[in-house]
Kinemage of the C-alpha trace (Angstrom):
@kinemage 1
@onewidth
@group {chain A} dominant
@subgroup {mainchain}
@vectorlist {calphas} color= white
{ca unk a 1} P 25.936 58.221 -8.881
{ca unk a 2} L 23.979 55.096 -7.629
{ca unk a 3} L 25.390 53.341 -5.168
{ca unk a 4} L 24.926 50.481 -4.073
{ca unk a 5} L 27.471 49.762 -0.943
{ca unk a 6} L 25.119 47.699 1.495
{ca unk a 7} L 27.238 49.651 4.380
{ca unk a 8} L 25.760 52.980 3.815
{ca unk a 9} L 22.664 54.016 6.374
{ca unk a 10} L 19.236 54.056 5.221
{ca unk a 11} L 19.286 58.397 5.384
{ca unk a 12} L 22.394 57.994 2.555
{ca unk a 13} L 20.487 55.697 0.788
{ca unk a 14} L 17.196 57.291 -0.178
{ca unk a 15} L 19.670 60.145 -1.575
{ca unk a 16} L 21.919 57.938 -3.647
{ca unk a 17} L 19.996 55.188 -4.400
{ca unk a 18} L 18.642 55.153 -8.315
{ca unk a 19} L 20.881 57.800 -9.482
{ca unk a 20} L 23.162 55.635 -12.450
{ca unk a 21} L 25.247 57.890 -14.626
{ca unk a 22} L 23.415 56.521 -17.751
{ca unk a 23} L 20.292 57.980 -16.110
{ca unk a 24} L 21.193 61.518 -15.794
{ca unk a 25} L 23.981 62.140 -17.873
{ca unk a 26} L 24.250 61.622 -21.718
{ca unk a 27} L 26.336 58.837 -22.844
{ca unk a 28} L 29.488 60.592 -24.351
{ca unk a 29} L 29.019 64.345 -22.929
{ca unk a 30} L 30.473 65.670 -20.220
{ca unk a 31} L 28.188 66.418 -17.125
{ca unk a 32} L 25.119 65.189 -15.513
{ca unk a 33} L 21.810 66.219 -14.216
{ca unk a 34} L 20.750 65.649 -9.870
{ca unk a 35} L 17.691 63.860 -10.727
{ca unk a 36} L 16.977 60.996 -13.508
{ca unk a 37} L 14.879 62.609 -16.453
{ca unk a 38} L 11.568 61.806 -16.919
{ca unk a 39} L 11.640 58.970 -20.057
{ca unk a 40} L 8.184 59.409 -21.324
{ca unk a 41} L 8.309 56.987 -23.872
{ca unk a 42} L 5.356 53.811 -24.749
{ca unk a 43} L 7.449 52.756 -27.663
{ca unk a 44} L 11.265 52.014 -27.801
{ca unk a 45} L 12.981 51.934 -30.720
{ca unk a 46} L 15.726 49.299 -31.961
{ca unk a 47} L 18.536 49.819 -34.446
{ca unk a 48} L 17.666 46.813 -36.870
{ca unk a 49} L 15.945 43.724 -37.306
{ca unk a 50} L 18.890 41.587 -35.656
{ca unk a 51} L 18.820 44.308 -32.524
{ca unk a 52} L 14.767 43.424 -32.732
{ca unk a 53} L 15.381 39.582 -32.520
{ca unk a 54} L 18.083 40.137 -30.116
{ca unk a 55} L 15.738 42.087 -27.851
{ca unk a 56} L 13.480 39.181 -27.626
{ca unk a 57} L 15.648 36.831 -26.375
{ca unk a 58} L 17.563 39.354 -23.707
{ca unk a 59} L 17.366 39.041 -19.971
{ca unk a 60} L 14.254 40.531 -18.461
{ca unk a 61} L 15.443 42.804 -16.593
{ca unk a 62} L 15.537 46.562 -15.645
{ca unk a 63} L 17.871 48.667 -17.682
{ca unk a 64} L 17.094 47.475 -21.281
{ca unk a 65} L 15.182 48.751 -23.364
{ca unk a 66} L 11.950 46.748 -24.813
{ca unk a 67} L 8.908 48.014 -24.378
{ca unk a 68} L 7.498 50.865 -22.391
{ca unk a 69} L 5.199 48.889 -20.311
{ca unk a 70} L 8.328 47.473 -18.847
{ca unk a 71} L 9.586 51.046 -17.836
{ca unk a 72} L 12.231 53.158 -18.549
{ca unk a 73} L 15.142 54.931 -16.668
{ca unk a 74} L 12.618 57.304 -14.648
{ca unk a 75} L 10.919 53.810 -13.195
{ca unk a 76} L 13.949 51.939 -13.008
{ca unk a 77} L 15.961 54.242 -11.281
{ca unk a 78} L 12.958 54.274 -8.538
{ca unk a 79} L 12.688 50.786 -8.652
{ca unk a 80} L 16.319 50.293 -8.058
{ca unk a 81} L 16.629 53.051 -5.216
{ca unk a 82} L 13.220 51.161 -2.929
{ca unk a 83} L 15.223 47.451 -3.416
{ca unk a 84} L 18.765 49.254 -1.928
{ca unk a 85} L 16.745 50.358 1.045
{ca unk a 86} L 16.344 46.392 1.449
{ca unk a 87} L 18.399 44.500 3.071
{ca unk a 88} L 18.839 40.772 1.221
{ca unk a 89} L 16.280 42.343 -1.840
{ca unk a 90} L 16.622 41.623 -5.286
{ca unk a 91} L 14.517 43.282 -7.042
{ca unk a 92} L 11.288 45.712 -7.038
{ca unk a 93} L 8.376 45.919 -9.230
{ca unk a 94} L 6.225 49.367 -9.065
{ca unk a 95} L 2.292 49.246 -9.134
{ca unk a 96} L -0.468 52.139 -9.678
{ca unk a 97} L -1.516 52.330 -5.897
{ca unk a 98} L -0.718 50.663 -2.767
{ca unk a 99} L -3.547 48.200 -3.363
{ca unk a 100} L -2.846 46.808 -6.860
{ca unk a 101} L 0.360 45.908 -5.208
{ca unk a 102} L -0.793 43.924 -2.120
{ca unk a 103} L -3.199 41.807 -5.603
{ca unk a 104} L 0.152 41.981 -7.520
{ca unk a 105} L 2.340 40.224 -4.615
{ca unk a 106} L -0.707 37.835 -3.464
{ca unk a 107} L -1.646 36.295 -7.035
{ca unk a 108} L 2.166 36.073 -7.747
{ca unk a 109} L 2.099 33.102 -5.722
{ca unk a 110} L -1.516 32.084 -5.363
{ca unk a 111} L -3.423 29.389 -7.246
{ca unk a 112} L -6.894 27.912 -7.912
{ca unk a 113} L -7.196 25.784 -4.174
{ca unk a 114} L -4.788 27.756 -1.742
{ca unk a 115} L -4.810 28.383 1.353
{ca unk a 116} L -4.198 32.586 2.590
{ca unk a 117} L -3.732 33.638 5.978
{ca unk a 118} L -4.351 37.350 6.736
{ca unk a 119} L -3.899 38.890 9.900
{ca unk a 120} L -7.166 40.068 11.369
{ca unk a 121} L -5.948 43.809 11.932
{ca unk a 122} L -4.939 44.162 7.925
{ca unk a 123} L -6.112 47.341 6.123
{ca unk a 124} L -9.730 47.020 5.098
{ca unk a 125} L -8.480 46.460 1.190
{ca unk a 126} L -6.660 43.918 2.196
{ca unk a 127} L -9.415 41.650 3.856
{ca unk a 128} L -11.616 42.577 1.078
{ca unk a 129} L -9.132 41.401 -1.739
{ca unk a 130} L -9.030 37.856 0.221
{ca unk a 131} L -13.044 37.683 0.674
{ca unk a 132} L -13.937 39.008 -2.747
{ca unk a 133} L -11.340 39.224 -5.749
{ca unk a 134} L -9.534 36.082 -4.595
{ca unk a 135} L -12.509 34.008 -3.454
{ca unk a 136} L -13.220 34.277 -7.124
{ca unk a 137} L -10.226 32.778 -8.418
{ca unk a 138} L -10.638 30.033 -5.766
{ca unk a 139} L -8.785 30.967 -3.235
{ca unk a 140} L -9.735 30.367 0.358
{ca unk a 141} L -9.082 32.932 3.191
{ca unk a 142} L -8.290 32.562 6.940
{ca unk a 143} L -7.978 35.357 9.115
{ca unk a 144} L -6.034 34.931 12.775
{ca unk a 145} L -5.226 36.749 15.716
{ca unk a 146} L -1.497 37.826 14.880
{ca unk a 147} L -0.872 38.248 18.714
{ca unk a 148} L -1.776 34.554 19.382
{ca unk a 149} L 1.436 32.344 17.930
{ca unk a 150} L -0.166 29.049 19.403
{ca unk a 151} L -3.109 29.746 17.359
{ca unk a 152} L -1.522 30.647 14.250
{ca unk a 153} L 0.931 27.872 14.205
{ca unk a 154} L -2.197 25.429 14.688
{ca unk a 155} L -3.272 27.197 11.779
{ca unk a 156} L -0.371 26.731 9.822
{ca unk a 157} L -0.162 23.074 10.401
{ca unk a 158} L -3.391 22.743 8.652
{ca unk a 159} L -2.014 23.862 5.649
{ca unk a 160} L -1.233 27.183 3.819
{ca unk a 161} L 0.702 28.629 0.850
{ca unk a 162} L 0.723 32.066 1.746
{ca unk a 163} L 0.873 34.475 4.957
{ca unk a 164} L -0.201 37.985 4.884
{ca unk a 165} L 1.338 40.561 7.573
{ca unk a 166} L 0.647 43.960 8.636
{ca unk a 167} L 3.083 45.698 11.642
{ca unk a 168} L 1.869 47.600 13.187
{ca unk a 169} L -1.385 46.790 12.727
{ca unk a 170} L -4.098 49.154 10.200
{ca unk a 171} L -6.371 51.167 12.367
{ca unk a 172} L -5.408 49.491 15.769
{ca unk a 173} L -1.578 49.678 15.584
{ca unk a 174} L -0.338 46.408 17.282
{ca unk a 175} L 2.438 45.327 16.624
{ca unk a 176} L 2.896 41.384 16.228
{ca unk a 177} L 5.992 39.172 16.655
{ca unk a 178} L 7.453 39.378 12.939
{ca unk a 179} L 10.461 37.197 13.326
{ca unk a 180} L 8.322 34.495 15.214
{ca unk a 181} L 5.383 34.508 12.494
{ca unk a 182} L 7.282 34.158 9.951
{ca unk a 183} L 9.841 31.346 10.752
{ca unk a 184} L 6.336 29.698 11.858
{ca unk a 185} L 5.317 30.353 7.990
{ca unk a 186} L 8.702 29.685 6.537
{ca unk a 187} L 8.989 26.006 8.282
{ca unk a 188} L 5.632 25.102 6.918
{ca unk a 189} L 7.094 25.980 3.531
{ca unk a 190} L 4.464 29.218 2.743
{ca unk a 191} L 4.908 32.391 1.648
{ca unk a 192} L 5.211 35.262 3.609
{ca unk a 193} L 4.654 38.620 2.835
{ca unk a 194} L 4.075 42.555 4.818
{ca unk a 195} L 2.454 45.450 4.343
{ca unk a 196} L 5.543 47.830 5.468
{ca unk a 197} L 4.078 50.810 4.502
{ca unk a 198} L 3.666 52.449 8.529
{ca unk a 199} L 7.522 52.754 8.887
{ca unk a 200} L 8.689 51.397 5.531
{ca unk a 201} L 11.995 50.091 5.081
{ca unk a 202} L 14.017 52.458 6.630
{ca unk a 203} L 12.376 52.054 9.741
{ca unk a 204} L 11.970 48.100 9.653
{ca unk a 205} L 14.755 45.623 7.368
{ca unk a 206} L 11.856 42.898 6.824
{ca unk a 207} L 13.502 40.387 4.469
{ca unk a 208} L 16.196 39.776 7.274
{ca unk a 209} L 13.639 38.717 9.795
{ca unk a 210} L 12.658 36.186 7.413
{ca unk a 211} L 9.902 37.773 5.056
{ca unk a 212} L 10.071 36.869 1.470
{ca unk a 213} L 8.524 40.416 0.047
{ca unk a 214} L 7.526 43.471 1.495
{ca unk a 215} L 4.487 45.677 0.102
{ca unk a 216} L 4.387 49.463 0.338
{ca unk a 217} L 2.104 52.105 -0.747
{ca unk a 218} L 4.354 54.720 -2.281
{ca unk a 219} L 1.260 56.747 -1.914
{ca unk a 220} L 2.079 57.691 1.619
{ca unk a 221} L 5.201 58.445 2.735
{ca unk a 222} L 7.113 57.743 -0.139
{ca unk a 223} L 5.550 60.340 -2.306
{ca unk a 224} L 4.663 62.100 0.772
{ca unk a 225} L 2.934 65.351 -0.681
{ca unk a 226} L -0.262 63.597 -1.385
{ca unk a 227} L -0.077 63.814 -4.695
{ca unk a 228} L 0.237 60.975 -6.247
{ca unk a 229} L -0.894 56.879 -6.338
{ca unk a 230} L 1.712 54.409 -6.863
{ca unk a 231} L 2.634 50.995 -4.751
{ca unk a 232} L 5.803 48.819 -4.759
{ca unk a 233} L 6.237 45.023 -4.045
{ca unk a 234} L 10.082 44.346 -3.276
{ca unk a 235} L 11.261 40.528 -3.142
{ca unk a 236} L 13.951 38.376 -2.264
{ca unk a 237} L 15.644 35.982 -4.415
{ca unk a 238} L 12.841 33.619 -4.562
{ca unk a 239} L 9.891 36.020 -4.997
{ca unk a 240} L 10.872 38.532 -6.898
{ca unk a 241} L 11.104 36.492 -10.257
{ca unk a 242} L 7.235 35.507 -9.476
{ca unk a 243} L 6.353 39.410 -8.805
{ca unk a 244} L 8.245 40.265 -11.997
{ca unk a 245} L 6.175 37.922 -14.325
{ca unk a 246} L 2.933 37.759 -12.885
{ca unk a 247} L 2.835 41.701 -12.891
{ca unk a 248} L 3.863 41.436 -16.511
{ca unk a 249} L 1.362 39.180 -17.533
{ca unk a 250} L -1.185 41.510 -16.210
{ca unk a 251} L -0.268 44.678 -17.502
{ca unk a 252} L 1.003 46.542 -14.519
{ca unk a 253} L 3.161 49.918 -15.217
{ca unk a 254} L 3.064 53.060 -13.416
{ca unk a 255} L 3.408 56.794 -15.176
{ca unk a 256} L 7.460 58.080 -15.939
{ca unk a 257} L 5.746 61.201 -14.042
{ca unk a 258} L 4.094 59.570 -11.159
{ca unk a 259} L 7.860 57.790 -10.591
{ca unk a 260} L 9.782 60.918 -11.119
{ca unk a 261} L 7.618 62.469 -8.388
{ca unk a 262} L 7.894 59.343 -5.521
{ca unk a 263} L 11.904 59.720 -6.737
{ca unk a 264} L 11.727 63.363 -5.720
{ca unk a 265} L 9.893 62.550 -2.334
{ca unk a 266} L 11.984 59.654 -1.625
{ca unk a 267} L 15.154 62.477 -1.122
{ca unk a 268} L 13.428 63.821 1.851
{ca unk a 269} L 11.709 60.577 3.273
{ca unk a 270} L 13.893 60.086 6.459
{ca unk a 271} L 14.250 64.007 7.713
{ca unk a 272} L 10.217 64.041 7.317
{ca unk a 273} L 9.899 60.866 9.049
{ca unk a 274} L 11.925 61.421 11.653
{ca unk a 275} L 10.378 64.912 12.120
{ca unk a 276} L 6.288 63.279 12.191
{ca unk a 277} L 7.441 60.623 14.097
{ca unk a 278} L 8.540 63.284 17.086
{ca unk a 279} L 5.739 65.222 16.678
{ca unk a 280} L 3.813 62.281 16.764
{ca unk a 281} L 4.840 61.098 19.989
{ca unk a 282} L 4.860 64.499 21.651
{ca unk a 283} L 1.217 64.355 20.609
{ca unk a 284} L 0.722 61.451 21.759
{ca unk a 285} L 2.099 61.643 25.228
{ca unk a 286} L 0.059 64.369 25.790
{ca unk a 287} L -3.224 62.779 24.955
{ca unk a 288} L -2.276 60.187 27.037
{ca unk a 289} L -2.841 62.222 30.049
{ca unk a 290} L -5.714 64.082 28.643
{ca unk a 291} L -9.534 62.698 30.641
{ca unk a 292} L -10.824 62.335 27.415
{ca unk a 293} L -8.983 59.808 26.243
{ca unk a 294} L -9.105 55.978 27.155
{ca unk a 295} L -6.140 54.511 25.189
{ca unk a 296} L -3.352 55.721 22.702
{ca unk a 297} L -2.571 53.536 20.269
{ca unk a 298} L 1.040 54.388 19.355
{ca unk a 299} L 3.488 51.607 19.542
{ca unk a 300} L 6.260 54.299 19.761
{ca unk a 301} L 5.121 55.419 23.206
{ca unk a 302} L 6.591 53.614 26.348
{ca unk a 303} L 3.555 51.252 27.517
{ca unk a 304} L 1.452 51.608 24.885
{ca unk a 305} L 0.102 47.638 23.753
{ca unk a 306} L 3.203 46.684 21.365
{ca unk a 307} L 6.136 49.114 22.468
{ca unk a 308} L 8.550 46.515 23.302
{ca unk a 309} L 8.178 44.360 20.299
{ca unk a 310} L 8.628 47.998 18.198
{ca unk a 311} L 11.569 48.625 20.260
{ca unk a 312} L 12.977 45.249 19.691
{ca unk a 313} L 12.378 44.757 15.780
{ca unk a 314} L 12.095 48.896 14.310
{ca unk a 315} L 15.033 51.413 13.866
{ca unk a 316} L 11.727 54.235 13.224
{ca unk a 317} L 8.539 55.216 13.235
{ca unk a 318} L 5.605 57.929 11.525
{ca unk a 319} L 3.197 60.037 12.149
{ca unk a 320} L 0.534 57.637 12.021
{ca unk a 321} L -1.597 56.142 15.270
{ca unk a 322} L -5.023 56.056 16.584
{ca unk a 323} L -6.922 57.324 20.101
{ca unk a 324} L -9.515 55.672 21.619
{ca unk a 325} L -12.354 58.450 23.164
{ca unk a 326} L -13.958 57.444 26.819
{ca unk a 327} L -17.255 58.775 25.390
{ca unk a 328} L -19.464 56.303 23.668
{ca unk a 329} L -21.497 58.862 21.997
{ca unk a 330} L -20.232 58.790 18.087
{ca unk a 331} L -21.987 62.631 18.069
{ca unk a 332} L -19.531 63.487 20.574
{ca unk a 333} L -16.760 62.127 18.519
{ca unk a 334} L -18.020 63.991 15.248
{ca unk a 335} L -18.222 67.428 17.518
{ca unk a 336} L -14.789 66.479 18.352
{ca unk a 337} L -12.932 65.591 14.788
{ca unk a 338} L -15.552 68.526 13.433
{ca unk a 339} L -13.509 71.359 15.883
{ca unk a 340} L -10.075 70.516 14.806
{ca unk a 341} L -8.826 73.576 12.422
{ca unk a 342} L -5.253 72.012 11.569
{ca unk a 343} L -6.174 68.708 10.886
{ca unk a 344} L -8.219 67.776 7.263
{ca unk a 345} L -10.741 64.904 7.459
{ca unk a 346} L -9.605 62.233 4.841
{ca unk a 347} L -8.410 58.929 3.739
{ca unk a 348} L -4.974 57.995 3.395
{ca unk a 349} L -1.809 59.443 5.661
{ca unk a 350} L 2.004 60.115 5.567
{ca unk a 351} L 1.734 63.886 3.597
{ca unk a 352} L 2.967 66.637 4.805
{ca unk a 353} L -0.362 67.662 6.244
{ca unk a 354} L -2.231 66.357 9.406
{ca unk a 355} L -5.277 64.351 8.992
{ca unk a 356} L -8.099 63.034 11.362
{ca unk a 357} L -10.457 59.899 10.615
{ca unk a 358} L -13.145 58.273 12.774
{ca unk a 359} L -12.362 54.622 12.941
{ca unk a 360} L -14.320 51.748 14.602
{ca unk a 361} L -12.100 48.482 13.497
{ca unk a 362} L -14.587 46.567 15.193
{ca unk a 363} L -16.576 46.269 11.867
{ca unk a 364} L -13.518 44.521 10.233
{ca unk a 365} L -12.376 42.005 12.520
{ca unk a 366} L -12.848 37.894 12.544
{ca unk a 367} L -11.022 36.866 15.119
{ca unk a 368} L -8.729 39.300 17.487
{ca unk a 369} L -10.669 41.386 20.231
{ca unk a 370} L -11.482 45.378 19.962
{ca unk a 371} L -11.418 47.408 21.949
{ca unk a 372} L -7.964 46.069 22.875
{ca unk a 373} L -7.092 44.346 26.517
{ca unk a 374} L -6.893 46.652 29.238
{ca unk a 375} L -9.064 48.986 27.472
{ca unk a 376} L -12.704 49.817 29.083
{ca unk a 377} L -15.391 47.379 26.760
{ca unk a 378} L -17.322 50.364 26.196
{ca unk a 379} L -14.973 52.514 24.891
{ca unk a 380} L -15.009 51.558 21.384
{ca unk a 381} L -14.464 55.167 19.281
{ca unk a 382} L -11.611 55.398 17.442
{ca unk a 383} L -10.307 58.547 15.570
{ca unk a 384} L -7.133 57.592 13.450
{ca unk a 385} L -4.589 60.822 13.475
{ca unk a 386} L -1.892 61.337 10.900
{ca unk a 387} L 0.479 63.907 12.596
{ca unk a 388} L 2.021 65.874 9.896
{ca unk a 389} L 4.849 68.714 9.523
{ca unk a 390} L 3.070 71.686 11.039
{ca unk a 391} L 4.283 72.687 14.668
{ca unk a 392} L 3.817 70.702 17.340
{ca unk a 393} L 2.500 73.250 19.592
{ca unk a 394} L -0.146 74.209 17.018
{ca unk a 395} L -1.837 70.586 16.523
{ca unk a 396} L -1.878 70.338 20.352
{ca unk a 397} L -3.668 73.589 20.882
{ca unk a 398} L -5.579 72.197 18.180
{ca unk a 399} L -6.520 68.801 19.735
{ca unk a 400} L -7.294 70.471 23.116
{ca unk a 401} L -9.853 73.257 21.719
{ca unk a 402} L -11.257 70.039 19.476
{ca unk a 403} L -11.344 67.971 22.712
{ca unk a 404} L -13.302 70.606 24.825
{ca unk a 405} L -16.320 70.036 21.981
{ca unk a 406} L -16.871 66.868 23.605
């Protein structure tokens, strides 16, 4: 049933998108099944020597048969539905977690001598993959101030092959000028790549602003029942060949189960997005007004640092954004994420659950400024929320008993 007409909207696509004949039906019988089955398979099987020898010499591609490390029809068909949510994609390659695919995309086009920049707000993996596993393979690492364009094209001019984005930003939530950044990049002939895993790419079409691949940790929203670890790299034309090899080379392959479950939360990805992201910014208008609080950091909420650039460049949003408390007592802010009944305390974010995290992004910043502008100095305690599907109403009553613990 795939298909693959670029004219269909993103909510068709998630539905459609990976679901070839040859994957759920069986070739010859009448009738198919909804969902592609789940190929478990590590060895596949060829009719004769001259099939064997044949093999070899085939395109590399998805949709033939070789080896199982190269998939099957349960990661294909995944594979294939992420790249239609694209636009100007050619291909995706699928990764055990969100962070072996941000090292996948990076070393796909990183030697011995180059040159990174990262933008200073990228999640904390992110900067530690430039200042530990690629410092070892002699890679050099420059973080910048994504909100400063003068700056960053000086930096550009003094030579890089790659560019690392993150909209909005981890933690902190700005959102940067993604068209501007990367025709900066592009014109100085480097790479560019972007964590799209807040909105993903139904909320954001990266590759036509310019981007060469996008990285997303199917973890989140994708799978969105926290139940699983996977990651995705999708490229364009130019990259994807490089993300297809190198991830090859090193042995990367993700479970026919794991894939069959990110298929089967992919269906429902844009009716629970939509639904967190208006929950979301109920929540946080309300905080907004709420004494306690100094800043919201939700780029979906009129004024908030970044709003018109989201407005400008997204179609959607999530339930994922960060408060700023006016205390600067980090017991008060414990009392506070302590009270709240509705909301677990954990890592990670886009489940169908809410979650609240203390966060002081202060720790992993270089260059750009935290608290942000027009933000008291002092007021420096984050708490990161992840707004879930429970009712509104409830994780407001929530946050207000959990706010009078302060």
């Amino acid at each position: 049933m795939a298909n693959d007409d670029p004219g269909l909207k993103p909510a068709t696509k998630v539905v459609t998108g990976g679901r070839r004949d040859e994957w759920t039906g069986v070739p010859g019988q009448p009738g198919r099944t909804v969902n592609p089955a789940v190929w478990r398979a590590s060895t596949h099987l060829y009719a004769d020597c001259a099939a064997l020898a044949e093999g070899k010499g085939a395109a590399n591609e998805d949709g033939r048969f070789f080896y199982g490390r190269r998939g099957g029809p349960t990661q294909w068909a995944l594979a294939e539905a992420l790249t239609a949510l694209e636009p100007g994609a050619c291909g995706t390659i699928l990764y055990p977690s969100g962070v072996a695919a941000i090292a996948g995309a990076l070393m796909s086009v990183l030697r011995p001598g180059d040159r990174l920049l990262v933008t200073d707000n990228a999640y904390d993996p992110t900067r530690n993959m430039g200042l530990g596993l690629l410092r070892q393979f002699g890679v050099r690492t420059t973080f910048f101030d994504p909100l400063d364009l003068d700056a960053f094209r000086a930096l550009v001019a003094e030579g890089a092959q790659a560019v690392f984005l993150e909209a909005p930003g981890s933690l902190s939530f700005e959102v940067c000028d993604l068209p501007a950044l990367a025709a900066i990049a592009r014109e100085a002939g480097a790479w560019v790549m972007l964590d799209n895993t807040w909105s993903g790419p139904t909320g954001l079409a990266a590759l036509a602003m310019g981007i060469d691949g996008t990285v997303n940790a199917l973890t989140k929203h994708v799978g969105g029942h926290s139940d699983l670890m996977m990651g995705a790299a999708t490229g364009n034309e130019r990259l994807y060949p490089r993300l297809r090899r190198t991830a090859q080379q090193m042995g990367q392959v993700v479970s026919p189960d794991d894939a069959a479950l990110a298929l089967r939360g992919l269906r429902t990805l844009d009716v629970r997005l939509k639904r967190e992201s208006e929950s979301a910014l109920a929540i946080a208008t309300w905080l907004a007004a709420r004494p306690e609080i100094a800043a919201v950091l939700c780029p979906m909420l009129p004024g908030a640092p970044g709003h018109d650039l989201w407005a400008r460049d997204f179609s959607g949003g999530c339930g994922l954004f960060s408060l700023i408390l006016k205390t600067t007592d980090p017991a008060a802010r414990a009392r506070f994420v302590d009270a709240l009944a509705l909301f677990g305390i954990g890592y990670s974010w886009g489940g169908f659950e809410s979650l609240a995290l203390p966060v002081d992004p202060a720790r992993d910043r270089s260059v750009s400024p935290w608290p942000p502008a027009g933000v008291d100095p002092a007021a420096t305690l984050g708490v990161r929320l992840s707004i879930g599907l429970e009712d509104t109403g409830d994780l407001i009553a929530d946050l207000e008993q959990a706010l009078d613990r302060i």
